[in-house]
Backbone bond lengths (Angstrom), bond angles and torsions (degrees), N, CA, C in turn:
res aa  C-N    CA-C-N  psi(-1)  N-CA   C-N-CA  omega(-1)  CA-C   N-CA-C  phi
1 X - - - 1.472 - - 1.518 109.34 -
2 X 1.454 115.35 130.39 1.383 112.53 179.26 1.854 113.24 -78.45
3 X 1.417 92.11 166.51 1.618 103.12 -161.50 1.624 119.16 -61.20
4 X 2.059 92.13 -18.65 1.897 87.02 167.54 1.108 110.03 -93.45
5 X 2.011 118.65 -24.94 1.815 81.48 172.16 1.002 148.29 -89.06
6 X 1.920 97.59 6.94 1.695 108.60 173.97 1.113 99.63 -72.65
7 X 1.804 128.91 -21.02 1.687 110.87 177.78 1.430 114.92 -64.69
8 X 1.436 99.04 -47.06 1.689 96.90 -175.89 1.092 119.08 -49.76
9 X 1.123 109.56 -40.29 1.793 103.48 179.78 1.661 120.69 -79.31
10 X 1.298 103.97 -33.59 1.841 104.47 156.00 1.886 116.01 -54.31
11 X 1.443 103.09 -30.56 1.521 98.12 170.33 1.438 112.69 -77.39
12 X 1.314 124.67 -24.05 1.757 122.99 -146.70 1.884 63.06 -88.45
13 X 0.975 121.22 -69.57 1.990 138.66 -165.83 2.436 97.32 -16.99
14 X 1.770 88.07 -47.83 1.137 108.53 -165.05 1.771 111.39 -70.81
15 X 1.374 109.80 -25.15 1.546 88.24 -160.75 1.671 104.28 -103.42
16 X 1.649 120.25 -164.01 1.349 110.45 -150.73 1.154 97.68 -88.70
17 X 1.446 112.80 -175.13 1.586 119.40 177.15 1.454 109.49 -93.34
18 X 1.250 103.67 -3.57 1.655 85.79 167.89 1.832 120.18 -113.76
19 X 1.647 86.13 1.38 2.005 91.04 150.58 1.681 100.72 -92.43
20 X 1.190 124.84 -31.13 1.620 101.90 174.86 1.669 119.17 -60.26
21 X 1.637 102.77 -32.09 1.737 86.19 -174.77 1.427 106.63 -89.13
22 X 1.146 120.83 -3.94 2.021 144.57 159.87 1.625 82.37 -41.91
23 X 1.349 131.82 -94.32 1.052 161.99 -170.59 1.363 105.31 -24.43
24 X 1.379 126.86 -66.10 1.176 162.63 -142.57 1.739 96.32 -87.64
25 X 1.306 103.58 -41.64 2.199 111.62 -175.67 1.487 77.73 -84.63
26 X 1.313 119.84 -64.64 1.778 98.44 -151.71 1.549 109.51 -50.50
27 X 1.410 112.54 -59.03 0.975 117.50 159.81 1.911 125.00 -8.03
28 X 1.066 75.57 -70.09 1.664 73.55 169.83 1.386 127.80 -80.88
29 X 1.275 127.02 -26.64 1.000 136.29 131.46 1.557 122.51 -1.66
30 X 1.365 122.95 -61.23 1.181 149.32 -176.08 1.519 116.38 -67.94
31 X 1.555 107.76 -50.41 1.549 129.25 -172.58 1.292 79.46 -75.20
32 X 1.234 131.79 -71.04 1.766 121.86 -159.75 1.293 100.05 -45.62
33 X 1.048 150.07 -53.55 1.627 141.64 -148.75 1.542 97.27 -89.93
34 X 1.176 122.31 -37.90 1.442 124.12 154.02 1.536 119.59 -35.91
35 X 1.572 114.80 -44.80 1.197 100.80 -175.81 1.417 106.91 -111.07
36 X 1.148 114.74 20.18 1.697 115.86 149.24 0.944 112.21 -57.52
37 X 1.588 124.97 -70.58 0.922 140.51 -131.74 1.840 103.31 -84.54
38 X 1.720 116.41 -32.42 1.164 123.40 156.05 1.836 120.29 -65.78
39 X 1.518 99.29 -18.96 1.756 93.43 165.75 1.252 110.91 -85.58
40 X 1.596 115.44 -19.01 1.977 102.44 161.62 1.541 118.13 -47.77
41 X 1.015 115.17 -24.49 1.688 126.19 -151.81 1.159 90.65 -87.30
42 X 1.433 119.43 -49.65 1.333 111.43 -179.24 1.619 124.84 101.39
43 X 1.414 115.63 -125.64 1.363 131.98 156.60 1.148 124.07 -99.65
44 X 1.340 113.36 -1.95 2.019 128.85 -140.34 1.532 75.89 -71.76
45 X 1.242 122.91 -84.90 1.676 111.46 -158.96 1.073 111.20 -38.28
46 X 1.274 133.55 -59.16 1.503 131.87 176.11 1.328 117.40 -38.12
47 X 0.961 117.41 -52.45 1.674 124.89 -176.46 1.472 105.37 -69.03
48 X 1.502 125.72 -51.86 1.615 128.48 179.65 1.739 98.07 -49.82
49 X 1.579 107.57 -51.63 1.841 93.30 176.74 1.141 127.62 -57.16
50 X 1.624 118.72 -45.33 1.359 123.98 170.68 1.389 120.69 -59.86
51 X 1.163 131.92 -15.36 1.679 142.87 174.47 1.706 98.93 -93.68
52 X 1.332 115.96 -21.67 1.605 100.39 -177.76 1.874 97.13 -95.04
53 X 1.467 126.49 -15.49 1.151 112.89 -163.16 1.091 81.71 -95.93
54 X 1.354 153.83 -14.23 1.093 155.28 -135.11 1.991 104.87 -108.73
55 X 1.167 107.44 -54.82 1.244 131.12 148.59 1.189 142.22 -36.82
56 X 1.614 104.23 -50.56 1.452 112.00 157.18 1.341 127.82 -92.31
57 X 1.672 96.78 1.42 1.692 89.02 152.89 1.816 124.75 -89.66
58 X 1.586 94.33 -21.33 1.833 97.71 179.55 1.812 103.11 -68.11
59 X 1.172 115.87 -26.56 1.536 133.04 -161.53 2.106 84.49 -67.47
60 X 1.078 110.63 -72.78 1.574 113.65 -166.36 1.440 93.05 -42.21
61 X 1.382 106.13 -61.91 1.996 117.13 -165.58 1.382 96.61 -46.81
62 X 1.206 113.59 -58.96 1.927 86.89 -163.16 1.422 103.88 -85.87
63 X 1.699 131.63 22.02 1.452 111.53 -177.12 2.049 79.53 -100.03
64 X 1.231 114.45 -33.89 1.330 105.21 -167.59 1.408 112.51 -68.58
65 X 1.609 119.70 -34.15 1.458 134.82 171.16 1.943 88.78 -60.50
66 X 0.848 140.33 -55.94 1.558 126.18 -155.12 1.417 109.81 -93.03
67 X 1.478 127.53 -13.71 1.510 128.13 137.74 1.416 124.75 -62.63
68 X 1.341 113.81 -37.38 1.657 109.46 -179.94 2.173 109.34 -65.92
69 X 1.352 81.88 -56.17 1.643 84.08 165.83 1.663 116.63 -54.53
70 X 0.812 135.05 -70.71 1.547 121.34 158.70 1.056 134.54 -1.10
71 X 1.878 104.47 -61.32 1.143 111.26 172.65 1.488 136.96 -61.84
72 X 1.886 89.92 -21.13 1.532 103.75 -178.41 1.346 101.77 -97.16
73 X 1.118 138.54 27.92 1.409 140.19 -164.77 1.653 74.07 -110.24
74 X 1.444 102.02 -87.34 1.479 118.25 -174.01 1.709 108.77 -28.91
75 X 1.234 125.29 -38.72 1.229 119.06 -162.00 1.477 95.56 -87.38
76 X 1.039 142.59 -76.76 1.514 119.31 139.89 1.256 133.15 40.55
77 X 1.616 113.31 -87.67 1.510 127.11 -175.27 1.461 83.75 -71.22
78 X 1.273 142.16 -46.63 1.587 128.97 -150.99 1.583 88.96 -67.07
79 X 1.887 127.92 -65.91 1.220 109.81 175.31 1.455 129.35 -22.04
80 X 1.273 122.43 -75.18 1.552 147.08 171.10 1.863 95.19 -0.18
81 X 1.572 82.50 -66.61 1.932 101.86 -147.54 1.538 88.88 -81.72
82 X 1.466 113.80 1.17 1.776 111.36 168.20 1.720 101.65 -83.63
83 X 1.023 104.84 -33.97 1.390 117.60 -154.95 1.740 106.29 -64.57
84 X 1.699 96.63 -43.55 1.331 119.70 -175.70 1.693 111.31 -77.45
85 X 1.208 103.16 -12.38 1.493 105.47 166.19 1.152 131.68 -63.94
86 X 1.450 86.19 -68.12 1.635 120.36 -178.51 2.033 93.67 -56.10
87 X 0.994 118.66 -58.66 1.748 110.94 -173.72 1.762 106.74 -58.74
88 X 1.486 120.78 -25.72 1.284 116.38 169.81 1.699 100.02 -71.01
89 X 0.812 126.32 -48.94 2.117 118.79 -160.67 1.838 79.97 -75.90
90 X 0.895 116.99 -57.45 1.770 90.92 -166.76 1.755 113.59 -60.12
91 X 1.324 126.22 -49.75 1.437 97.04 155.00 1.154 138.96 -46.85
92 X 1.327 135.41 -36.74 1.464 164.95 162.78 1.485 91.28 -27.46
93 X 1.813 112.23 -73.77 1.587 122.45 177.75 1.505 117.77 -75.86
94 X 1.079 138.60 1.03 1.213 147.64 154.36 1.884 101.35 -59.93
95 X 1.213 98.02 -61.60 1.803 111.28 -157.90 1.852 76.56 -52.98
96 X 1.513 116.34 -70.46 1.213 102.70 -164.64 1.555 139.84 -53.57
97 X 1.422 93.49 -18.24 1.406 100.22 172.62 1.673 115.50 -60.07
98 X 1.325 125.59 -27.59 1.323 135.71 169.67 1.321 114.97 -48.67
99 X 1.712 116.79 -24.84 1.287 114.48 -164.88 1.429 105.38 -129.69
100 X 1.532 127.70 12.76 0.625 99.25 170.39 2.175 148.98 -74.12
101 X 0.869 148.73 -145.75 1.634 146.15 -169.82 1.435 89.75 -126.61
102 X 1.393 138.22 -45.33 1.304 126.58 -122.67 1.610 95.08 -154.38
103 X 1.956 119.52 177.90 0.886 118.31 -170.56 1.565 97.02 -106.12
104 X 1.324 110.30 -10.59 1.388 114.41 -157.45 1.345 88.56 -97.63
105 X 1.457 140.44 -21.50 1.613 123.44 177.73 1.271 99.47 -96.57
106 X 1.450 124.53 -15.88 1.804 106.66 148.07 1.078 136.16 -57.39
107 X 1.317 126.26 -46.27 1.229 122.20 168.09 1.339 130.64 -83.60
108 X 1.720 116.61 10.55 1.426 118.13 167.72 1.496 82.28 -80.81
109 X 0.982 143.84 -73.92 1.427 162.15 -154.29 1.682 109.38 -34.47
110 X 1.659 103.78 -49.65 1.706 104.25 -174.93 1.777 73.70 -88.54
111 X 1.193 152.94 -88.90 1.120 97.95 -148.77 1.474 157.60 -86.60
112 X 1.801 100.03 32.01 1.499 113.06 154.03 1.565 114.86 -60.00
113 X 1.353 103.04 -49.04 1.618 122.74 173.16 1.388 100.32 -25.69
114 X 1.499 102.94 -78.90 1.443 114.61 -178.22 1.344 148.23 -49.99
115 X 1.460 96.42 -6.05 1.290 108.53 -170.87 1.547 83.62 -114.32
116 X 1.027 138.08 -45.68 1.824 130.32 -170.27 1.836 96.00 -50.68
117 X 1.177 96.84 -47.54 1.601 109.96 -171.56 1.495 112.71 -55.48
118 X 1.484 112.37 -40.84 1.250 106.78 167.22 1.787 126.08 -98.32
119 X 1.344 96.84 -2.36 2.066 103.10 136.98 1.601 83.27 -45.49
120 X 1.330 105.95 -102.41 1.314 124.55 -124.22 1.974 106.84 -47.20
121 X 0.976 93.71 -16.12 1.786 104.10 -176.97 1.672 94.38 -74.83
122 X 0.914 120.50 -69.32 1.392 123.42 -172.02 1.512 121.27 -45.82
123 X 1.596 105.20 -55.76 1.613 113.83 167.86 1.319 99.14 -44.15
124 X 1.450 114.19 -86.88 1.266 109.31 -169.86 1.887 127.14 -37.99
125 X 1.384 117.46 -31.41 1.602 105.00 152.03 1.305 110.31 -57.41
126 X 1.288 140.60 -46.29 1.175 144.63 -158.75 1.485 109.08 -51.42
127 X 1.670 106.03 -64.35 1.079 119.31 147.08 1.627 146.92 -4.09
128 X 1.722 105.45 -61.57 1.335 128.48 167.61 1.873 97.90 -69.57
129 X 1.056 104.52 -67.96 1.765 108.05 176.00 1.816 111.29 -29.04
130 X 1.456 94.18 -46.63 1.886 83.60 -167.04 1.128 109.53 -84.29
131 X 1.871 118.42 -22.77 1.553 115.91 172.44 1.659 112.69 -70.56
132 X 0.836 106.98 -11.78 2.117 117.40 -173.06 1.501 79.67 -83.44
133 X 1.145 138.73 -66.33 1.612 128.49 -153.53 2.092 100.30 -95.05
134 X 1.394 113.80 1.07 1.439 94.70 162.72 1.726 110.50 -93.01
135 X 1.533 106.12 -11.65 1.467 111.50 -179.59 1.286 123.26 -70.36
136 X 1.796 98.92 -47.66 1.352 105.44 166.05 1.575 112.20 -54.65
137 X 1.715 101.02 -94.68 1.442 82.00 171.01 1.323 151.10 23.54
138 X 1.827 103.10 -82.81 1.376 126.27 173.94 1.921 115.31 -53.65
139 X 1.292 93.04 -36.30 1.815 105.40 167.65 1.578 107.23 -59.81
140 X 1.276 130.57 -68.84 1.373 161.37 -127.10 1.801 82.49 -81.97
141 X 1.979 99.00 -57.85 1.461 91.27 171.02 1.114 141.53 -64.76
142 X 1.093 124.45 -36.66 1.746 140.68 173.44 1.720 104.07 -58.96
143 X 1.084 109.89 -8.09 1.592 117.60 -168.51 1.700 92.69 -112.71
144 X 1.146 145.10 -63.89 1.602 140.88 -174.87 1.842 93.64 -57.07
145 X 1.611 129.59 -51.36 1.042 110.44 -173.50 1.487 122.17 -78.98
146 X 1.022 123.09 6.79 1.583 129.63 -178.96 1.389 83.40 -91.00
147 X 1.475 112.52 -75.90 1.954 102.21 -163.65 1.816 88.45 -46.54
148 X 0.666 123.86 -84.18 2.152 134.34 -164.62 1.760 90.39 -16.72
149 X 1.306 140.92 -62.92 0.870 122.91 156.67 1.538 151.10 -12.67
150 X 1.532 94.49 -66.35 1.259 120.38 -174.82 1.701 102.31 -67.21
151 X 1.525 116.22 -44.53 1.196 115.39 -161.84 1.505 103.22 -87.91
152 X 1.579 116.60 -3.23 1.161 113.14 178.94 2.113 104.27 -87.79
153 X 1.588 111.94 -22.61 1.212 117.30 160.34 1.762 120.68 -34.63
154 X 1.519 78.81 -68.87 1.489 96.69 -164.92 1.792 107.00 -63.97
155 X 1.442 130.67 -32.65 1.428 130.20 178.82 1.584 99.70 -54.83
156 X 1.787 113.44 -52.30 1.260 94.19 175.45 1.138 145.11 -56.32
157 X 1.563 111.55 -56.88 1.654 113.10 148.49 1.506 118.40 -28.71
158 X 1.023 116.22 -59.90 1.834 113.38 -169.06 2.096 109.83 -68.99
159 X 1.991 101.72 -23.41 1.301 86.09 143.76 1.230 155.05 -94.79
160 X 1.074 108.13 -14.29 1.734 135.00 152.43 1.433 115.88 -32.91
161 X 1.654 105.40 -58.96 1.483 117.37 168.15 1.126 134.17 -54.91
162 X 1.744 115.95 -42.09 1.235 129.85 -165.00 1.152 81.83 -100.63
163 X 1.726 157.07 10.32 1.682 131.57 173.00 1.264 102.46 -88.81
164 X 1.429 97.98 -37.41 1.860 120.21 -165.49 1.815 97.94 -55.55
165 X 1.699 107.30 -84.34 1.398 92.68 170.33 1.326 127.07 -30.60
166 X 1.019 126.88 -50.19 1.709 126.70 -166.52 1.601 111.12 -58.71
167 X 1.548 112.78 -50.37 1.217 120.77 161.04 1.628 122.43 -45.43
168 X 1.453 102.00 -54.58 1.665 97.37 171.66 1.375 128.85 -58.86
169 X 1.603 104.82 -27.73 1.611 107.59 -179.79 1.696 126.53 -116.17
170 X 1.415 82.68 11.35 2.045 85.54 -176.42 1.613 104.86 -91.55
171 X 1.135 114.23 -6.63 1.713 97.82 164.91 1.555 103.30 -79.54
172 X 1.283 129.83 -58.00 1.283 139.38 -155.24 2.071 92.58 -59.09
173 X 1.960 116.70 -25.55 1.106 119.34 -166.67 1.543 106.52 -81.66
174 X 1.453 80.76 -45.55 2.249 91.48 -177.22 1.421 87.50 -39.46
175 X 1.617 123.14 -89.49 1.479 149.07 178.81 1.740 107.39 1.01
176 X 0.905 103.24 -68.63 1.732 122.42 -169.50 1.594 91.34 -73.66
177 X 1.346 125.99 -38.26 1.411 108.36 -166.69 1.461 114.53 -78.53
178 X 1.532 106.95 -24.61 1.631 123.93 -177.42 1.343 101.85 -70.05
179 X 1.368 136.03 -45.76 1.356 137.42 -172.30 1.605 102.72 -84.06
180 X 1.192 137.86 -31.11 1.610 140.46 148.08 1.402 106.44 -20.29
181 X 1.405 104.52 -65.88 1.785 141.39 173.14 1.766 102.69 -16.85
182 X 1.715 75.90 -77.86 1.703 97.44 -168.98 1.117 116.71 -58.45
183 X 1.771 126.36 -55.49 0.947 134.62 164.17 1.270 139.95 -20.10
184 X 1.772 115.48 -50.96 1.272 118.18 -173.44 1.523 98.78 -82.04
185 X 1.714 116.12 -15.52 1.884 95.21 -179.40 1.143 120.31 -70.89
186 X 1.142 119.75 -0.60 1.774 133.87 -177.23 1.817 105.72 -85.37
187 X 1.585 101.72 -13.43 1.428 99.50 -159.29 1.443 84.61 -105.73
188 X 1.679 114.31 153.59 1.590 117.82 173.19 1.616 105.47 -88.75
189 X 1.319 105.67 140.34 1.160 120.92 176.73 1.761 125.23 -11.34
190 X 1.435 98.45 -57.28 1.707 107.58 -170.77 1.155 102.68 -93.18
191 X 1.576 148.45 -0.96 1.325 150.01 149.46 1.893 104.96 -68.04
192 X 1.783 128.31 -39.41 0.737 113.14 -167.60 2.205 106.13 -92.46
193 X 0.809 98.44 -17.42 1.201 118.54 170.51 1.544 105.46 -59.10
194 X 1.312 93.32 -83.71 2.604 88.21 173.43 1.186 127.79 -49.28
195 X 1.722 107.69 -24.02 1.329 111.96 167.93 1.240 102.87 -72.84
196 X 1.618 155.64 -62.95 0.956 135.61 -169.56 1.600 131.10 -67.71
197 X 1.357 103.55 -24.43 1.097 112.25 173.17 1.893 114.40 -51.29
198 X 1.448 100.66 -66.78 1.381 123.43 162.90 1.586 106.32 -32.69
199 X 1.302 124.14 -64.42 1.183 128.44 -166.67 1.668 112.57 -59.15
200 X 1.338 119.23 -42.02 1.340 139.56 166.17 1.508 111.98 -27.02
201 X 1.830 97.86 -66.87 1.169 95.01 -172.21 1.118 116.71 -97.49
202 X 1.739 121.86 16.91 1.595 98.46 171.93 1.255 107.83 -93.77
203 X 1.574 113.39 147.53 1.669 113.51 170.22 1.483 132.69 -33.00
204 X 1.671 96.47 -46.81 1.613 108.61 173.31 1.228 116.77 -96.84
205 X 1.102 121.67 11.81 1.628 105.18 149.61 2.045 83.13 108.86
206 X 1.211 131.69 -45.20 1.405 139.97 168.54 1.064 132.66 -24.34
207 X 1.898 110.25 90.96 1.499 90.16 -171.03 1.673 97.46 -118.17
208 X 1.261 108.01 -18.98 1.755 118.40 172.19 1.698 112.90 -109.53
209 X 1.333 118.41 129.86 1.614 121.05 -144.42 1.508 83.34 -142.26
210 X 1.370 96.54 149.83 1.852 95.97 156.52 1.199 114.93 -126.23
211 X 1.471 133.09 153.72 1.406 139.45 -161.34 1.844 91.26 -68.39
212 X 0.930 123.43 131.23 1.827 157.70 165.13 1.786 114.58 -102.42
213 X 1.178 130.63 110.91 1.203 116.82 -177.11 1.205 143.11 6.03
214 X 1.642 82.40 79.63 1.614 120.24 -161.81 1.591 130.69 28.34
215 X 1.893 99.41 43.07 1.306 105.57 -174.99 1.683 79.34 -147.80
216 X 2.182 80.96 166.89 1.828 91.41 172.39 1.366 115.97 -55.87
217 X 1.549 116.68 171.28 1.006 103.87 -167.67 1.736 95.51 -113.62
218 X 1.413 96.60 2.82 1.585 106.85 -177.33 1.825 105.13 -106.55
219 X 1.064 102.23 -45.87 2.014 97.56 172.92 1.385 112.94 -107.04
220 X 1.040 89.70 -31.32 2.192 83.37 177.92 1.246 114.04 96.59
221 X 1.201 114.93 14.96 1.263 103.58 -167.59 2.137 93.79 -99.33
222 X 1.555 80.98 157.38 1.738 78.48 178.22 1.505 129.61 -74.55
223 X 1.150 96.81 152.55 1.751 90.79 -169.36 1.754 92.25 -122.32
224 X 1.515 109.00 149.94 1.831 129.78 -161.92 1.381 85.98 -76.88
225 X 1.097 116.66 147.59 2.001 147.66 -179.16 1.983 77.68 -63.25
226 X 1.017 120.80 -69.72 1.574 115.28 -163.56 1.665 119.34 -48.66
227 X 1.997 107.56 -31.95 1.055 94.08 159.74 1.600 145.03 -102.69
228 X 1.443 82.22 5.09 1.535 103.88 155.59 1.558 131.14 -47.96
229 X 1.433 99.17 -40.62 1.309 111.19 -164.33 1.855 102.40 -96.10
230 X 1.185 114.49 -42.59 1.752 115.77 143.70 1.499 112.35 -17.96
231 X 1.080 106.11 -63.62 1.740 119.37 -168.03 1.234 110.98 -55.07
232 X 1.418 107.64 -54.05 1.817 127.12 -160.76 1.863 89.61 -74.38
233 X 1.036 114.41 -33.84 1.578 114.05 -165.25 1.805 103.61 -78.32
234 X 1.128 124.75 -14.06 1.597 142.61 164.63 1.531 100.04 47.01
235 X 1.396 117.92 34.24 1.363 126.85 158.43 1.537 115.17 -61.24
236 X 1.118 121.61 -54.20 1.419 123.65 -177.44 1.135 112.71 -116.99
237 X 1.728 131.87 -169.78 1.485 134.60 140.33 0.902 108.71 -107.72
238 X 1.594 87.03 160.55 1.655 114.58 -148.42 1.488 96.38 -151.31
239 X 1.599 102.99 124.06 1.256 123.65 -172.80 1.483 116.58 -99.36
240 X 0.925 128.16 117.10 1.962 116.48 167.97 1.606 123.83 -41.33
241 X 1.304 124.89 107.44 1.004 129.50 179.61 1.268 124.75 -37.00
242 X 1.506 123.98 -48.97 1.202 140.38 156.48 1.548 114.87 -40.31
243 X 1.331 111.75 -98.42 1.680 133.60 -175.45 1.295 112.38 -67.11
244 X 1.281 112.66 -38.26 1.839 105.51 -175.98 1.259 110.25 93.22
245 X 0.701 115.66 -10.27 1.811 126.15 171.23 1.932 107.04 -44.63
246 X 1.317 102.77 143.59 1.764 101.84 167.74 1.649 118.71 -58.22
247 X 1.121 155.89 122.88 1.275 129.33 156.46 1.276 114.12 -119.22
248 X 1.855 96.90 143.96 1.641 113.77 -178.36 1.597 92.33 -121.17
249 X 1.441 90.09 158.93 1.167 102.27 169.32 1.859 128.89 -65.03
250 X 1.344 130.25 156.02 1.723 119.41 -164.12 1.591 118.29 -99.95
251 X 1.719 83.65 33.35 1.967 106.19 -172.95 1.800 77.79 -87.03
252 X 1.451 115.23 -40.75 1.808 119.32 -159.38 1.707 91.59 -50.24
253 X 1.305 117.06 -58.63 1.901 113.05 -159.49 1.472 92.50 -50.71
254 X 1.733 148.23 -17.85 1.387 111.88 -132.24 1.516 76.16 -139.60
255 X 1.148 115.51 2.32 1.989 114.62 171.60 1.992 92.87 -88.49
């Protein structure tokens, strides 16, 4: 650690506790408008990811749907040019049957015949089989790339949307985040540490609260006149029994 920021933090170490919980509201102060400005946003990032994972899963589906069809294209033509074989050797053995000597090289002969012939029966189911599953398929595909389309619509729109906001609010974000920045070096380490911790886990973002009719201003729950007056006296910190939240007194919003 260099020699000014071990000072800063010997100064943050140095000053009172009721400029630390000073520190500690603005501070939050800061994060809240921070997370306004990320509740403008909304879901948009979330949704732009879920439309891109979403996308690059239709993207695989129809490249694997438009290779499988391919393949049955190809398997296909390979039948075909089986088909055209097999009808060449049975003429081929036809011609020879004309010449043959004997009864016994006739009937090797018809049943070469017979067996090309029942190639050709089979391919040709084969055939019907691979056009039934390039049809489907071909359906199945025209259906992943229509949605893949559509959802490729909507990413744009939803990035269009989510640039626009970002543009409108990332100066006002830089701004708030730099003074976030500054802010916490004023704060000592283990004050900025519980504050975030705290802050983490509250839903609203609330980790420094001020007492509200004589309750937190983060759970609501009531807080005793004795430790009320603890609070207002900004001698120490003082945590909500309930939530855990920081609480200052609601003199801090109006200084």
């Amino acid at each position: 650690m260099s020699a000014a920021a071990t000072k800063n933090k010997k100064d943050a170490k140095d000053i009172t506790v009721e400029d630390k919980l000073r520190a500690l509201y603005d501070l939050q102060i800061i994060d809240s408008n921070i997370d306004k400005i990320q509740i403008v946003r909304g879901e948009l990032p979330l949704e732009v990811q879920d439309l891109e994972d979403e996308i690059e899963g239709l993207e695989t589906r129809v490249e694997n749907f438009t290779h499988d069809i391919k393949g049955l294209e190809n398997s296909i033509t390979e039948k075909r040019y089986g088909i055209k074989d097999a009808e060449a050797l049975i003429r081929k053995y036809k011609e020879q049957q004309n010449n043959v000597r004997n009864n016994r090289e006739f009937d090797s002969l018809t049943k070469e015949i017979e067996f090309q012939e029942l190639e050709i029966q089979l391919s040709e189911k084969r055939i019907r089989e691979f056009e039934a599953q390039v049809s489907n398929k071909t359906e199945v595909l025209a259906e992943a790339q229509s949605l893949l389309d559509e959802r490729q619509k909507d990413l744009e729109h939803k990035k269009a949307e989510l640039e626009e906001i970002i543009k409108e609010t990332e100066k006002d974000e830089d701004s708030l985040g730099k003074k976030s920045v500054k802010a916490q070096k004023s704060i000592e380490d283990r004050l900025i540490n519980a504050y975030k911790r705290i802050r983490g886990n509250a839903r609203n973002g609330l980790a420094v609260v001020t007492v509200q009719r004589d309750a937190c201003g983060g759970c609501f729950n009531k807080i005793p006149p004795q430790r009320q007056l603890e609070i207002k006296s900004r001698k120490k910190v003082i945590v909500c029994e309930h939530c855990g939240r920081i609480l200052v007194d609601d003199a801090f919003a109006e200084e």
